[in-house]
C-alpha angles and dihedrals in degrees: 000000000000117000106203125144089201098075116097117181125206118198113201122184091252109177137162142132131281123270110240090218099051113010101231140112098238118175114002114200092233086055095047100050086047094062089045095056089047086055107045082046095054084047097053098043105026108033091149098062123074117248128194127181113219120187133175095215114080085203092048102058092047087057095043099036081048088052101046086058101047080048096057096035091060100032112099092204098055098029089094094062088040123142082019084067108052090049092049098058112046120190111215133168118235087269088067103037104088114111087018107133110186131159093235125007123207100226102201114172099205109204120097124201123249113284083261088062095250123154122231115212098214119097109179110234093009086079100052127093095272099030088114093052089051080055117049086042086054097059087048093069107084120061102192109017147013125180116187124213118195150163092213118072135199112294092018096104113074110221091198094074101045135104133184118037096255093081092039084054086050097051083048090062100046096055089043098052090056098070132068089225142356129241108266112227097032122168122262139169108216088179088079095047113116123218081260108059098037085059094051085049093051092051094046088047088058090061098058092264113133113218138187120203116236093358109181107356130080090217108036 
């Protein structure tokens, strides 16, 4: 589990229907407007430090890296720095993240529950071979800050129905970001950690974060 007091997680009613090709709620409209404004915002207050949005979501990042363009293009206030903002600011998704260096990183998870406000256990390339690997580079982006935006809340996620370490991970974050700090001296097994993951601790502990290994959950 990552122990950082800079998260801050914000949690937006993002809803929508399934997609009959894929099954999953990509993109929804509340979570994308709430990534524009972050970022129109970072541009406005803190134009000397380096942003980068990260989603999980592919669909996602095209909506969102489409939007933050329309946004500046029309915004008076941002026009003049136009086509140099776009570029400084790139919008990935966790497959592209890795070697991205960036001051502060916008996390947004990209996927909405059903207009019901069930959650669909299914997260795109967190569920392939290396989706904890997407994972765990793309939390090593930022360098001072990472805010994290999300449809899915704490607790929303049900652990028990998960499989594979990267939404776990996922789950872990979400729970962690939602607290200013951590408890110190939480309990871990190391015994369960994977290479993997004791790799991604060491190179978050070399940041300055402070992890504990299997935080919270019996099984990850």
């Amino acid at each position: 589990c990552i122990r950082d007091r800079a998260n801050r997680l914000q949690v937006v009613d993002g809803r929508g229907v399934p997609s009959p090709n894929t099954g999953m709620v990509e993109a929804p409209s509340a979570e994308v407007d709430a990534v524009v404004d972050a970022v129109v915002d970072h541009l406005l207050t803190r134009p000397e430090e380096s942003l980068a949005v990260i989603t999980i979501s592919r669909l996602h990042a095209v909506h969102v890296r489409a939007a933050v363009e329309r946004t500046i293009a029309n915004s008076p206030a941002l026009v003049e720095a136009g086509e140099s903002a776009v570029s400084l600011v790139p919008v990935v998704d966790i497959t592209g993240a890795s070697g991205l260096r960036r001051d502060r990183v916008i996390f947004s998870v990209g996927f909405g529950k059903t207009v019901h406000g069930r959650v669909l256990h299914t997260f795109g390339p967190l569920t392939e071979a290396d989706g904890a690997r997407y994972l765990s580079e793309a939390l090593l982006v930022p360098s001072r800050y990472m805010s994290v935006i999300s449809s899915l809340g704490p607790g929303d996620i049900g652990v028990d129905d998960l499989s594979g370490a990267a939404p776990r991970l996922l789950a872990t974050l979400l729970e962690t970001a939602a607290r200013e700090e951590l408890l110190i001296g939480a309990d871990e097994d190391v015994a369960k950690a994977s290479p993997l993951l004791f790799d991604l601790a060491a190179r978050l502990r070399g940041r300055g974060l402070f992890t504990a290994l299997y935080y919270g959950y019996d099984a990850g």
